[in-house]
Structure formats: structure tokens, C-alpha cells
C-alpha positions as CSV (number, residue, x, y, z in Angstrom):
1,X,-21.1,-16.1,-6.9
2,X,-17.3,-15.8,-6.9
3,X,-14.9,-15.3,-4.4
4,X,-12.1,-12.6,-4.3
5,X,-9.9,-11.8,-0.8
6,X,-6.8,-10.5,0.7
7,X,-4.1,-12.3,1.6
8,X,-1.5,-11.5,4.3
9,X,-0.4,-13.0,7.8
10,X,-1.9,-11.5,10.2
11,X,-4.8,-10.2,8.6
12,X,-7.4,-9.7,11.2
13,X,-6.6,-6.1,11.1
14,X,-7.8,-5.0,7.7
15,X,-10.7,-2.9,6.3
16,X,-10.7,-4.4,2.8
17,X,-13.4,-6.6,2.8
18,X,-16.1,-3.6,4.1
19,X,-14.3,-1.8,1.2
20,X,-15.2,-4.2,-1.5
21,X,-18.8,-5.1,-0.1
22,X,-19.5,-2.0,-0.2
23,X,-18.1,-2.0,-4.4
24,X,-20.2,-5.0,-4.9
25,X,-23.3,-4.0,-2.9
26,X,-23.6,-0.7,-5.3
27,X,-23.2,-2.9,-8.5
28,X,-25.9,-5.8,-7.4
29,X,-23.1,-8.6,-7.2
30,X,-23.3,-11.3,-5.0
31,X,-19.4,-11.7,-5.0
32,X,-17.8,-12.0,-1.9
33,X,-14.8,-11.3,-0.2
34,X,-12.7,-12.6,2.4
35,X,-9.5,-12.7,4.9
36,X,-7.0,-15.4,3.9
37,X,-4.6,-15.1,6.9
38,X,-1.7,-17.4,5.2
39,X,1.7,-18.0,7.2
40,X,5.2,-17.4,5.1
41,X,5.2,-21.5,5.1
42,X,2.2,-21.8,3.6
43,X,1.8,-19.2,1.2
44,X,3.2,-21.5,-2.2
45,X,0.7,-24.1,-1.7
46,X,-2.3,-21.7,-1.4
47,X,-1.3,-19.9,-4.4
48,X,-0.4,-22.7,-6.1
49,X,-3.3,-25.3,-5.3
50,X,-5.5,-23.7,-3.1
51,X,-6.7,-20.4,-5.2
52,X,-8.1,-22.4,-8.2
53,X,-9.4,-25.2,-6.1
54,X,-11.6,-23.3,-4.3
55,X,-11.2,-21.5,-6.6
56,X,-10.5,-17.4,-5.7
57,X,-11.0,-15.1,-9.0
58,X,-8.8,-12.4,-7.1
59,X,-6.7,-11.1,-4.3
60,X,-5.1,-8.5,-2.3
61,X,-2.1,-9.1,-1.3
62,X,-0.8,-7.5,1.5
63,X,2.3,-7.7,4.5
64,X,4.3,-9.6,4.2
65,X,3.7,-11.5,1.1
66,X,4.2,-8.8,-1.7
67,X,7.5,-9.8,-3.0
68,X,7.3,-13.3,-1.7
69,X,4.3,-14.1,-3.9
70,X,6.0,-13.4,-7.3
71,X,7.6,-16.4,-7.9
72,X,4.3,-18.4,-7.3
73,X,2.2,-16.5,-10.3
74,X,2.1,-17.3,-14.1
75,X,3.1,-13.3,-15.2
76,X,3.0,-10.0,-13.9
77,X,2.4,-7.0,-15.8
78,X,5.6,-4.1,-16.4
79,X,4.7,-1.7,-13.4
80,X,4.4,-5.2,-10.8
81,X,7.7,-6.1,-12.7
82,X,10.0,-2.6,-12.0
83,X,8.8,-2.5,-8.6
84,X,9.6,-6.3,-7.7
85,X,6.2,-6.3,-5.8
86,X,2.5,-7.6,-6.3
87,X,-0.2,-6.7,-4.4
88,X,-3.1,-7.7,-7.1
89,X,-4.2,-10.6,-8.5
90,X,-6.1,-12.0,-11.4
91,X,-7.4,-15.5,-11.9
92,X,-8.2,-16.0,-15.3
93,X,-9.1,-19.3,-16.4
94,X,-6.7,-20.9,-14.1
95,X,-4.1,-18.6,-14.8
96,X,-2.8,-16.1,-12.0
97,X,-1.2,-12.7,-13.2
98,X,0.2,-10.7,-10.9
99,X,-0.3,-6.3,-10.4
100,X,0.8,-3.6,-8.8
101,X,-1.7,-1.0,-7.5
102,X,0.0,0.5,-4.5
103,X,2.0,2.9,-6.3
104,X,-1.6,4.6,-8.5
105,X,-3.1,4.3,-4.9
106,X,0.1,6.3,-3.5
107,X,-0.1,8.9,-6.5
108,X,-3.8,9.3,-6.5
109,X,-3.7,9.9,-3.0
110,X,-1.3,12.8,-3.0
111,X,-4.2,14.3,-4.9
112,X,-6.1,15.4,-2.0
113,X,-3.7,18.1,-0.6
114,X,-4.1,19.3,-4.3
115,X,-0.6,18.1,-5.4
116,X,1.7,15.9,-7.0
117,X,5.4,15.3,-6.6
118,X,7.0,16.2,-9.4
119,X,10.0,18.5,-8.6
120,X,9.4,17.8,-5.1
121,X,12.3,15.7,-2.8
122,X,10.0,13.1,-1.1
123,X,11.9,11.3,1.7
124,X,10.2,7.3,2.1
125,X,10.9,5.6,5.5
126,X,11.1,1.7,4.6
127,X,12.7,-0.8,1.9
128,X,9.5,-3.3,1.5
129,X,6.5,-4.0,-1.1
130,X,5.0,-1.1,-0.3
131,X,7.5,1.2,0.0
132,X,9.0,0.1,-3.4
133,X,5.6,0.8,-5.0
134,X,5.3,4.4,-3.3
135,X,8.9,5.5,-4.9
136,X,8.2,4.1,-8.2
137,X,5.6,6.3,-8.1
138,X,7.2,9.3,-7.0
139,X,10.1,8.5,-9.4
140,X,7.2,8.1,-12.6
141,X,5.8,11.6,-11.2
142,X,9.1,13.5,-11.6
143,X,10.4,13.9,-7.7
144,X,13.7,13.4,-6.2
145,X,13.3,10.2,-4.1
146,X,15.3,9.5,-0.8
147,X,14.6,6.0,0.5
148,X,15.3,5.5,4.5
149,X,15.8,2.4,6.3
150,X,16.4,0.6,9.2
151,X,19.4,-1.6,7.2
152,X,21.4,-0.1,4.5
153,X,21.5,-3.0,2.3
154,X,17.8,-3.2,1.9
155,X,17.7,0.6,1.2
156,X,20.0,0.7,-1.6
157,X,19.1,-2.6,-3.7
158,X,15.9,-0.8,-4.3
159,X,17.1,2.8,-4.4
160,X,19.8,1.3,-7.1
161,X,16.8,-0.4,-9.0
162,X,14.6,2.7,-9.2
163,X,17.5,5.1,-9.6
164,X,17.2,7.4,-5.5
165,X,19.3,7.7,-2.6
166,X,19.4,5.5,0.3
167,X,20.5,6.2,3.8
168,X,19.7,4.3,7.3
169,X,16.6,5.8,9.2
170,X,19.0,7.4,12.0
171,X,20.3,9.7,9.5
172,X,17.0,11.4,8.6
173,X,17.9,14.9,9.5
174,X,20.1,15.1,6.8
175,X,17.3,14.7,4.5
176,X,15.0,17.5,4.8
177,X,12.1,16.6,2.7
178,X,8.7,18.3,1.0
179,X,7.1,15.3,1.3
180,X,7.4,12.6,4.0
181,X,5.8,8.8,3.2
182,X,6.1,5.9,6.5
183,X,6.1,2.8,4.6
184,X,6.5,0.3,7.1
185,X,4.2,-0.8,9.5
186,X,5.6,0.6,12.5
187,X,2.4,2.5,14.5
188,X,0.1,-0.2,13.2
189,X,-2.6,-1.1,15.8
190,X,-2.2,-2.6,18.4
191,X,1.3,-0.7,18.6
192,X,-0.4,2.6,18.0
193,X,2.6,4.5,20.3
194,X,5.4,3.5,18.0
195,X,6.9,5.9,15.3
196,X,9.8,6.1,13.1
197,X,10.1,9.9,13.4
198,X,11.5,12.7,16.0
199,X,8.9,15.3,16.1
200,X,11.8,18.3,15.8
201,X,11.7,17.0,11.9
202,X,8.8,17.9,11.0
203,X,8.6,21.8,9.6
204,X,5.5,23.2,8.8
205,X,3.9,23.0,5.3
206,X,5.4,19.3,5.2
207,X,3.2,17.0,3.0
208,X,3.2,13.5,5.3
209,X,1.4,10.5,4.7
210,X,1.6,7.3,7.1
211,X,0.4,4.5,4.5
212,X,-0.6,2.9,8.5
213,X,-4.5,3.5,8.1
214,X,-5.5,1.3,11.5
215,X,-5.4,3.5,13.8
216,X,-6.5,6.2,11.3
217,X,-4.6,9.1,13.0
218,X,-1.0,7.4,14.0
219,X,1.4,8.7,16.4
220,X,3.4,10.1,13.5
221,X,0.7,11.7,12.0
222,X,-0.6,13.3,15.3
223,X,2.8,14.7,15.9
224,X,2.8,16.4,12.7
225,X,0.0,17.9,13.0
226,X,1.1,19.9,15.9
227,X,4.0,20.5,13.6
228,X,1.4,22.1,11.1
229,X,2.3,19.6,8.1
230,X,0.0,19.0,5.5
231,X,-1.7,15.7,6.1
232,X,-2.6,13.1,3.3
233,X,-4.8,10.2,4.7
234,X,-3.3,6.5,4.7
235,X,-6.4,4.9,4.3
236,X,-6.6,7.2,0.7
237,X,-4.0,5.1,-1.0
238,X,-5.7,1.8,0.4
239,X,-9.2,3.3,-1.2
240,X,-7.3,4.2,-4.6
241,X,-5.4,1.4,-5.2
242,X,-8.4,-0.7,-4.0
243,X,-10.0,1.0,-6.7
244,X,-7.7,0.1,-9.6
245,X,-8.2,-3.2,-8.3
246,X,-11.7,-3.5,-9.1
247,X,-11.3,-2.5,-12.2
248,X,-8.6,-5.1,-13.2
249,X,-10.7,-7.8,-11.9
250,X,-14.5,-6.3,-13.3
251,X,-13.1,-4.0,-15.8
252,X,-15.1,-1.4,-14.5
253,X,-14.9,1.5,-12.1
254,X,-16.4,1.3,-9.0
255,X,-18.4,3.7,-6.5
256,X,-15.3,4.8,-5.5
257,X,-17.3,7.3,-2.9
258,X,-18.9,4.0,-1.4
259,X,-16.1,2.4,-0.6
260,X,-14.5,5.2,1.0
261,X,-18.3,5.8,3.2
262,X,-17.6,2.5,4.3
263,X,-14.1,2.3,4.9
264,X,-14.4,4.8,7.2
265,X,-17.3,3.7,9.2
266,X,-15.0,1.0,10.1
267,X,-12.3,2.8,10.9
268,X,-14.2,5.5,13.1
269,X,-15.9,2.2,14.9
């Protein structure tokens, strides 16, 4: 048996592990996978010593260790690299290389409303791992990429990096989008009232994804719904990205439609 698991602080809160028993339940394994609920302070050590004294062949990474974790790993491949954020990684033979699967799980996902982004002017609420990850996606797809945040600063060191525009949050209006992506964790259970958006700026026939897949219908995404938007799942880019996962540490696909069966079991429950 060998042990993979996500890391994150907190971490009580994610579906990953039914995601991945599910993967190894339709392939016979008898890997298992677990929550690693690691503080700030503590995440060098467990990277460092922990993860090959236990030893953990792979993890998730996930808020608010994404960008935090780099310096900690032996490499990381080009796409990990250009969006200064890891959220995979592989332990092979005692040597830790770091990925970045948010931003295939971000692009796959825009699949189910039957498009991509190219040409498109995406506005992304949010300046962290996972935002980062979503733009370089859009960016690599062909859209025109406006990055919104709470600070300036943070907005535009990564909107300079990946070549967008960067306002503050309270600005929004000014950027009327195609597609709308919430980065951050703002609406996250148990806050499931919060959101980063006034409903008047929503339009209909607005693609909008909340990456927020606990609760699975957020307050954003409720609200534009009555604004007749086009809806693309959060939990979709945690199932596709989980998916490229699997394949970088088994180097084979997995039963995708499994994982997503069981993801959502959990979330409905």
C-alpha cells in the first residue's frame, strides 16, 4: 500500500479523498488517501522530513500552501514554474517535484458549457495559487484576462507576470466580462452568505464559475442564476485537475466518471 493526501490548513472541508477512493476502488488498488491539515509553521518540516519518512508518494496541495510550498521541493515542471504555484506532487524515490493542475482542471471545465475562452475577456476575482493557475490558462487558451483584487499590489505582480490587467475588486463594473471566475475562497462553507459580487453585474448569457465547490451552489452562483448566466460547476475543475493528478502519479487515466459519482454524493450529503 502507499499513501498519497492533500495538504492544506484547514482541511476538514475537502472532498478529495472520496474523489480518489473512488479512482483507486475502480482500478483494484489498495492506496490510500488522506487529510494532512499542516499549519503555515509547519509546512517546511512536513515536506522536508515528514513526506518521505512516512513516506507519502503524492499530494494535493491546496489553501494556503500553493505558492508557499515551492521553495520546499527538488523541481517543478514549466507550467508549475510560469504560474509560481504547485498544487501536485510527486515523490519519486525520495525526490519531490512539484505540478500544476489547477489551470487543465480550470480549462477542462469550461468544457461543459460547450466552450473555451479564446477571444473571450474573462474577468478573475483573486491574486492567489489558484487564481494564478486559472489565468494562465485563460491566457494559453487565447482570452483577454482581467485580474481583480482586493489589493492592487497582489493583482498586478501577477497580471505583469502573465501579461493582463489588474484592477482592485471595487472597480469591477468597469470590467464587463464574458466570463466571470471567483478565485478566492470567499462563500466557502461555513461562510456560505459571503460573496465578492453585486448581483446588478451579472447580465445574462454570462459564463461564471465559483472554483468554491463546498457548498456546491454558492451565493454568487445562486445570484447569477437569477441573472440567467451560464453556470460552470466548481467542483468540475476540482474533478479535472484531480484527474491530471492521477495520471502524473499512476501514469494512467482514471474513471474519471467515478470520481465525479462520488464527489458528488458527498457534496449532495
Amino acid at each position: 500500500m502507499s499513501l498519497y493526501g492533500v495538504v492544506g490548513y484547514p482541511i476538514k472541508h475537502s472532498m478529495s479523498p472520496q474523489m480518489f477512493e473512488a479512482a483507486f476502488y475502480e482500478y483494484n488498488m489498495d492506496d490510500e488517501y488522506r487529510l494532512f491539515q499542516i499549519a503555515p509553521e509547519e509546512l517546511e518540516n512536513f515536506i522536508k522530513k515528514d513526506v518521505n519518512d512516512i513516506p507519502i508518494k503524492g499530494l494535493s496541495v491546496t489553501i494556503p500552501h500553493k505558492e508557499k510550498i515551492i521553495p520546499f521541493l527538488d523541481s517543478i515542471d514549466k507550467h508549475a514554474a510560469a504560474i509560481g504555484a504547485v498544487n501536485t506532487v510527486h515523490n519519486v524515490n525520495g525526490k519531490l517535484k512539484g505540478y500544476n493542475t489547477d489551470w487543465i482542471g480550470a480549462t477542462r471545465a469550461m468544457e461543459f458549457v460547450g466552450k473555451d475562452c479564446e477571444g473571450k475577456f474573462v474577468v478573475i476575482l483573486g491574486a492567489g495559487g489558484a487564481a494564478a493557475a486559472v489565468a494562465y490558462g485563460c491566457v494559453q487558451s487565447g482570452a483577454r484576462v482581467a485580474i481583480l483584487n482586493r489589493t492592487l499590489e497582489r493583482a498586478q505582480a501577477l497580471a505583469d507576470k502573465l501579461g493582463c490587467q489588474a484592477d482592485t475588486l471595487s472597480n469591477i463594473f468597469k470590467y464587463p466580462a464574458h466570463v466571470l471566475i471567483q478565485t478566492t475562497s470567499v462563500g466557502m462553507y461555513p461562510n456560505i452568505n459571503a460573496s465578492l459580487v453585486d448581483p446588478d453585474y451579472f447580465k445574462k448569457g454570462m459564463i461564471v464559475m465559483d472554483i468554491v465547490y463546498n457548498p456546491i451552489e454558492t451565493k454568487l452562483v445562486r445570484e447569477a442564476k437569477r441573472a440567467e448566466c451560464r453556470i460552470v460547476p466548481g467542483y468540475k475543475m476540482l474533478l479535472y485537475q484531480g484527474e491530471k493528478q492521477f495520471e502524473i502519479w499512476f501514469g494512467k487515466k482514471p474513471r474519471t466518471e467515478k470520481m465525479e459519482e462520488a464527489l458528488l454524493t458527498s457534496l449532495n450529503n
